[in-house]
Structure formats: structure tokens, C-alpha cells
C-alpha positions as CSV (number, residue, x, y, z in Angstrom):
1,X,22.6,-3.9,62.6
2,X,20.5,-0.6,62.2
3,X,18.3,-1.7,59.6
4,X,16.1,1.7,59.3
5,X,19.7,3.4,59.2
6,X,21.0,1.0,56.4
7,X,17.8,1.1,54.4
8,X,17.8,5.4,54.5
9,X,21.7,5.2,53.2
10,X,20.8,3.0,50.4
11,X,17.9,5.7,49.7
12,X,20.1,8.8,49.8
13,X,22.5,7.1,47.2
14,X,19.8,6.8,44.9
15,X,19.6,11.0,45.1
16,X,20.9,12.9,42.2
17,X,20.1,16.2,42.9
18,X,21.3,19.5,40.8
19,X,19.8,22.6,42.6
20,X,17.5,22.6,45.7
21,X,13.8,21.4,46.2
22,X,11.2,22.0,48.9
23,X,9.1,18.8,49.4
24,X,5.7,17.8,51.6
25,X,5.9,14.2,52.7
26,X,2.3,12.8,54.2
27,X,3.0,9.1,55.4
28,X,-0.8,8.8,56.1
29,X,0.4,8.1,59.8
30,X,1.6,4.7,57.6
31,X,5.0,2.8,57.3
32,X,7.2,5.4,55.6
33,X,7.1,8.1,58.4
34,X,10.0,7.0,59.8
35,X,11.7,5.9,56.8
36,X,11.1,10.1,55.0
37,X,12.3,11.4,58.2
38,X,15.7,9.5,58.2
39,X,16.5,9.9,54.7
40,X,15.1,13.2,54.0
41,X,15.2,15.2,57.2
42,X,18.8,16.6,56.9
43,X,19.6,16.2,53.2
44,X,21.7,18.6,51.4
45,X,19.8,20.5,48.7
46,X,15.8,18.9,50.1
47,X,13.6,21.3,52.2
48,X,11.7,18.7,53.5
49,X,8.2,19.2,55.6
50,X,7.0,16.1,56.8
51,X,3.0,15.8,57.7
52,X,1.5,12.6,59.5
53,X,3.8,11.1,59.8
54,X,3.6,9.1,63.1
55,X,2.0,5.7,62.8
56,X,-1.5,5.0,63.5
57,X,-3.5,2.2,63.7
58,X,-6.6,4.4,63.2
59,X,-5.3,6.1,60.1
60,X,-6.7,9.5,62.1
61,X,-5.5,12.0,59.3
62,X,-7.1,10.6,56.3
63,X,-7.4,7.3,55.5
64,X,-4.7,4.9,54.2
65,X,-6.0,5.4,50.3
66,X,-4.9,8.0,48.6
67,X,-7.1,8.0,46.3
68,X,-10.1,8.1,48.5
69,X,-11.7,11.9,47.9
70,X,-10.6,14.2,50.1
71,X,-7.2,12.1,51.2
72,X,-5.3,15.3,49.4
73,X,-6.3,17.7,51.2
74,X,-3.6,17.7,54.3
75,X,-1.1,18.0,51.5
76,X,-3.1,20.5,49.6
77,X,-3.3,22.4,52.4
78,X,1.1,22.1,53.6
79,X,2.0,22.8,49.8
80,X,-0.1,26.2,49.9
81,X,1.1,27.0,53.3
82,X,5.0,26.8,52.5
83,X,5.2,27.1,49.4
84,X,6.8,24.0,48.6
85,X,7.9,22.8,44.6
86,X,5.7,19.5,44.9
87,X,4.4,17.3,47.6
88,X,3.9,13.5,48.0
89,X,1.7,11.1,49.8
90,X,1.8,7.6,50.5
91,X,-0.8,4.8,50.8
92,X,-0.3,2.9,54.6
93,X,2.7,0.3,53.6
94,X,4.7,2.4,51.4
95,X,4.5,1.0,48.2
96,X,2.5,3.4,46.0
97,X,2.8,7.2,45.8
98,X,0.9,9.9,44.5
99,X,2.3,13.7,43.4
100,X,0.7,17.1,44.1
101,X,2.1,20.0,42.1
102,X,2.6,23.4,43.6
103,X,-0.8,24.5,43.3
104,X,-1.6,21.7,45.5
105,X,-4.0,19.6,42.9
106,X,-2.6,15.8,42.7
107,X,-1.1,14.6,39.2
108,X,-2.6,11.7,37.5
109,X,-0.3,8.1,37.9
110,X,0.4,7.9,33.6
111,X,2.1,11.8,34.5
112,X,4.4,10.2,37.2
113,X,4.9,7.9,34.6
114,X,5.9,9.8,31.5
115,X,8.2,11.4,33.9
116,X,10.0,8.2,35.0
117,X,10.4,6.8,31.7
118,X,11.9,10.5,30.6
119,X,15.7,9.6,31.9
120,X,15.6,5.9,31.6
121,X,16.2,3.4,28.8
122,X,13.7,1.7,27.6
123,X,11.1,-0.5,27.0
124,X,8.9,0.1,29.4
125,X,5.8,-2.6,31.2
126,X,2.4,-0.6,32.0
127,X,-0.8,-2.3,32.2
128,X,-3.6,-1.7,30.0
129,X,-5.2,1.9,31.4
130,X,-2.1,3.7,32.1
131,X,-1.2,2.0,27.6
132,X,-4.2,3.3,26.4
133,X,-4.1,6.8,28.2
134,X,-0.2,7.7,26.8
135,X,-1.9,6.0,23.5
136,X,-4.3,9.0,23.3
137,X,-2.2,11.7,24.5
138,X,0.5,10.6,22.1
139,X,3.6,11.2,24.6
140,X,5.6,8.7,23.9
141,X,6.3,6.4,21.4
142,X,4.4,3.0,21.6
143,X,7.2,1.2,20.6
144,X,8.8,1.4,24.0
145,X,5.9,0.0,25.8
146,X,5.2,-3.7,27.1
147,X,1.7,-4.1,27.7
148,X,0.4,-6.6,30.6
149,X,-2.4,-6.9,32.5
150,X,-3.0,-5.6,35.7
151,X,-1.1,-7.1,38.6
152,X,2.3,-7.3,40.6
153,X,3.0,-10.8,39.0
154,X,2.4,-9.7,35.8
155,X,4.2,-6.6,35.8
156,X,7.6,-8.1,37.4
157,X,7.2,-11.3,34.8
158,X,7.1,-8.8,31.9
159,X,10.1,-6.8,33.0
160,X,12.5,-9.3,33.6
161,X,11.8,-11.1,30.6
162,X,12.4,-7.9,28.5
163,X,15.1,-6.5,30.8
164,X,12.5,-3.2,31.2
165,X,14.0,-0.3,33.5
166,X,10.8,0.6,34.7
167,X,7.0,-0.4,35.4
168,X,3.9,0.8,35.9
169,X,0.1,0.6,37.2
170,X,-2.4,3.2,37.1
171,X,-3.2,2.2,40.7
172,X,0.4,4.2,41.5
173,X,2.5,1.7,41.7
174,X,5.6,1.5,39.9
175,X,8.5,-1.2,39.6
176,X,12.3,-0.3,38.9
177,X,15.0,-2.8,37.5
178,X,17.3,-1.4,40.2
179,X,15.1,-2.4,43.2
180,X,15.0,-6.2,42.2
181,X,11.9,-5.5,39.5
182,X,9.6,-4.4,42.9
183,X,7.7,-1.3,43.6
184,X,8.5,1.6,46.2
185,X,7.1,4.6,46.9
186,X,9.7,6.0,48.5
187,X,12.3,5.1,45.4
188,X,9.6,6.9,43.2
189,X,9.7,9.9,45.0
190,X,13.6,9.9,44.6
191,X,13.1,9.5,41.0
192,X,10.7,12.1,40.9
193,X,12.6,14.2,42.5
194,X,15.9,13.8,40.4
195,X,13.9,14.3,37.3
196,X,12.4,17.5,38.5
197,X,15.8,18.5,39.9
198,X,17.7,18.3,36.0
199,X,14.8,20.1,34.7
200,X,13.8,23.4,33.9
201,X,10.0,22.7,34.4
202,X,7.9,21.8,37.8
203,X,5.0,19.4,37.9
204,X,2.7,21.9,36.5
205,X,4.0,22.9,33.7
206,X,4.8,19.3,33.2
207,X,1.2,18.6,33.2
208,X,0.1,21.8,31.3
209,X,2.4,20.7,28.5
210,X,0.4,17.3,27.8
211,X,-3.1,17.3,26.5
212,X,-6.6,17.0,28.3
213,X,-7.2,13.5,29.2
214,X,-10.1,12.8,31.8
215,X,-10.4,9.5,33.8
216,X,-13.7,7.9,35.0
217,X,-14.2,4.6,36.6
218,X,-17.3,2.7,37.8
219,X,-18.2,-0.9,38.2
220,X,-20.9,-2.9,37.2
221,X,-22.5,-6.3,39.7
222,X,-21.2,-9.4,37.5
223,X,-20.8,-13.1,39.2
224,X,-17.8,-14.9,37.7
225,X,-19.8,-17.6,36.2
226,X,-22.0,-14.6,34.2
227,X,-18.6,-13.2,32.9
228,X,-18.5,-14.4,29.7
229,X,-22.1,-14.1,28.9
230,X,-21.9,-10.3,29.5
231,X,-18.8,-10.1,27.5
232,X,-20.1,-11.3,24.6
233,X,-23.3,-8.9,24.8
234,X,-21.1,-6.1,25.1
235,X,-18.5,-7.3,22.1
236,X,-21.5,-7.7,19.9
237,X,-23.0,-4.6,20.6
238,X,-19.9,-2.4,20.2
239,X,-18.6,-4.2,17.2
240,X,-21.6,-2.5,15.2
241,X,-19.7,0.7,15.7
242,X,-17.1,2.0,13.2
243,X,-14.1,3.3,14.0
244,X,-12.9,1.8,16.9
245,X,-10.7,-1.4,17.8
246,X,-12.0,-4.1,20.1
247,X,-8.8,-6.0,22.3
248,X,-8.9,-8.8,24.7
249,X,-5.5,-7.9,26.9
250,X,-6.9,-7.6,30.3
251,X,-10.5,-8.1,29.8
252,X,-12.1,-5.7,26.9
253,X,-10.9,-2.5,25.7
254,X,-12.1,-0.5,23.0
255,X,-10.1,2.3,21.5
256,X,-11.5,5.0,19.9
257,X,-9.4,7.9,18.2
258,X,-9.1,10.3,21.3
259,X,-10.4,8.0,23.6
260,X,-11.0,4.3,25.1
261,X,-12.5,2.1,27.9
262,X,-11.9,-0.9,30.2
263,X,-14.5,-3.5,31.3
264,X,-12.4,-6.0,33.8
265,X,-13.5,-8.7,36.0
266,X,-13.0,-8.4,39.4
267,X,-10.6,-11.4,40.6
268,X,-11.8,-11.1,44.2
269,X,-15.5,-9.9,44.1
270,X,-18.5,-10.5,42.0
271,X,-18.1,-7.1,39.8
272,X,-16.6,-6.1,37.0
273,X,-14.2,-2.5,36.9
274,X,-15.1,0.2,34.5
275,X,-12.7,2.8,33.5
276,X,-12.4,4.8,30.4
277,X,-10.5,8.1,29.5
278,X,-11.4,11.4,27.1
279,X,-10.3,14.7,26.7
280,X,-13.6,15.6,29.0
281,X,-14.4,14.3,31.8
282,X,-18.4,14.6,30.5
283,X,-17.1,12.7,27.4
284,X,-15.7,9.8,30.0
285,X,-18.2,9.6,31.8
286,X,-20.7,8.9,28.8
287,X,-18.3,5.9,28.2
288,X,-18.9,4.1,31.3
289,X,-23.3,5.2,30.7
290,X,-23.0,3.1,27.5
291,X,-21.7,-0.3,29.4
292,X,-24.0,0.4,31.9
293,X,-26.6,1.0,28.7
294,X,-25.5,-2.8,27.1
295,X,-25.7,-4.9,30.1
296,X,-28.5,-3.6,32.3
């Protein structure tokens, strides 16, 4: 059996397209290079422009993280060249992806997924960031959200118990009910895709549509067994505030009008993960200085 061949069909038949589409794919010389170029290459109504895209060991291009800076700008640079609708790359395995508009700059994750929830039933699982950010931005209502903490486990247990259509993680990965409650990169560019390809608006206007919201992350050196003293210091120190609400989901968030934060032990190293979102990216930022502020 031609596995790659029966795993590109299965692919295609997720495709709902309703007018044409030119698309970069950067594999990040990872696993999907092979994968794109069998599903995509000769697709009816997909211009497809595939960059590195043979495996490598070395990761030569840019790195096998996305997210690291600079990882963008092979795809930045292909989108400009051609002129293509939207671009997408993928981390080394396959299982997260991450959208560039037509200008070339790269979408935020809660974006990619306001745009999936747009054609499918609801609810909805999303861990605590990506909750909080389409809390502040008001896009959707909160009603049709399941919120979890961060985590594969979590996110599958949470859909199949509520029968959810679709999940996600800020980190870019997103689950679907119709891929066995997993995550796919590929299948997200698909759905992507269709969404974009029923609309009457790209990515950017997409994004120009929603309100400012900035992300900042940081972390802060915290030992396991010092855990709960610091989260007590910084409870006790932001509960003198007024106007926000303190909650203990996935570590603590507090949520402030336009705005929140994120303090999360790390599971695997002796830290704890700061990240907090406001219309500024100044304003963000000064979120993250005041943690830093309570526990030094």
C-alpha cells in the first residue's frame, strides 16, 4: 500500500474550494514536504509554491520553530515575490502551522482560530491564553468556549467529552473532531484555506477587522518546590488592585478590562511562563515588568 498516496487522497477530500488561491508552503526542510507536494502540487483551483521543502537533518533554512524570530522570513520573502493570497509554514513534524497574510507579516494563532471556529458548530476547547485573548477582543461569544489548560491531553479529554468540533493552543496547534480529536497542520491549512475560499475577505482584512491586541511572554527562574510560595506573593499583591478578577485554571490569570496575564509553572524546567496581552504591545509588556516587580 502507498501510504503517502493514501494519506494525500484523504487530504484532498477534505478540500472545499469555491474560486482559486495561490499559496506558499515552507515545510522547514521538516516532515510535510513531501506530504504538500502530493496533495497540493496539481490541485485544481491551488497555485501552490512550495519552499524548503526537502528534509533536513540540519534544519539549514530556518530552524524547525516557527516561532523563533526571523523563521518567517523565507515565507515573507516567496509571498512578496509571487504574489501569493497567504502563505503557511510548518514546525519540523507537521503538527502545528502558522499563517502569513499577503503582505507577508504572520497572523497571530487566536486569528487562525476565530477563523476555524467561523464554519463549524460549536463549542469550542482553547486553553487559557488563546480564552482570554478572544475574551478581550470580544469576537466571539464566550458561551461557545471550553476552557482547559494547556496540553494535548487536556485539549483531546475536553473535546470528546463535550463532542467540540474544534480545538486550540496558542502554541499553533489545533485539534479537529474529524481527525480522531488530534492536531494537523496540514488539515489546518485545508481548513484555512476553505474558509478563505467562501469568503469575500483575505487574511488581512481578516485581521484588520478585529481589534489591537498585543502579545508578550517572558519567564521568571522558579523551582517547583518554590511554586506555591511565589504564587501566593503574587495573589496577595494583586488582589489589592480593583478591578480585575484573579483565576486559578492553569496556573494564575488575572483579567483586567482590555487586558490580562498568565503566570504558569513550567512542567519540565525550573521556571515559570509569563504571558500577557493589551491593545499595546508597551502596555503588555508592563504586564509581565509588574510579575517581575512582585517576585524579585
Amino acid at each position: 500500500m502507498d501510504h503517502l498516496k493514501s494519506y494525500s487522497e484523504f487530504l484532498k477530500n477534505k478540500l472545499e474550494l469555491k474560486k482559486p488561491i495561490k499559496i506558499v508552503f515552507d515545510a522547514s526542510n521538516g516532515a510535510t514536504g513531501k506530504i504538500l507536494r502530493e496533495t497540493f502540487e496539481n490541485c485544481s483551483k491551488i497555485e501552490a509554491i512550495f519552499i524548503n521543502n526537502e528534509a533536513d537533518p540540519d534544519f539549514s533554512a530556518h530552524g524547525p520553530n516557527p516561532l523563533e524570530p526571523g523563521a518567517g522570513g523565507d515565507l515573507e520573502k516567496k509571498i512578496k515575490e509571487t504574489g501569493a493570497d497567504l502563505g503557511v509554514v510548518f514546525d519540523a513534524d507537521g503538527d502545528r502551522a502558522f499563517f502569513a497574510d499577503n503582505s507577508g507579516e504572520l497572523l497571530p494563532s487566536y486569528l487562525i482560530s476565530l477563523l476555524l471556529f467561523k464554519n463549524q458548530r460549536p463549542p469550542f476547547v482553547v486553553e487559557e491564553m488563546v480564552f482570554q485573548t478572544l475574551r478581550v477582543i470580544g469576537s466571539i461569544s464566550l458561551d461557545n468556549l471550553i476552557v482547559t489548560k494547556v496540553g494535548s491531553l487536556y485539549i483531546k479529554e475536553a473535546m470528546r467529552e463535550n463532542r467540540a468540533t474544534v480545538g486550540a493552543e496558542y502554541s499553533g496547534h489545533y485539534y479537529f473532531e474529524d481527525f480522531f480529536y488530534t492536531d494537523s497542520g496540514i488539515l489546518t491549512a485545508i481548513k484555512i484555506i476553505n474558509t478563505l475560499s467562501m469568503s469575500d475577505f483575505t487574511l488581512k482584512n481578516f485581521k484588520e477587522s478585529l481589534p489591537n491586541h498585543k502579545i508578550a511572554t517572558g519567564t521568571i527562574p522558579v523551582k517547583t518546590s518554590e511554586w506555591p510560595e511565589i504564587k501566593n506573593k503574587i495573589k496577595m499583591s494583586l488582589e489589592k488592585e480593583t478591578g480585575i478578577h484573579l483565576g486559578e485554571r492553569d496556573g494564575i490569570t488575572v483579567e483586567f478590562p482590555d487586558s490580562w496575564l498568565n503566570i504558569r509553572p513550567s512542567n519540565t524546567e525550573p521556571l515559570a511562563r509569563l504571558m500577557a496581552g493589551a491593545p499595546t504591545q508597551e502596555q503588555a509588556e508592563s504586564l509581565l515588568e509588574k510579575i517581575r516587580n512582585i517576585t524579585n
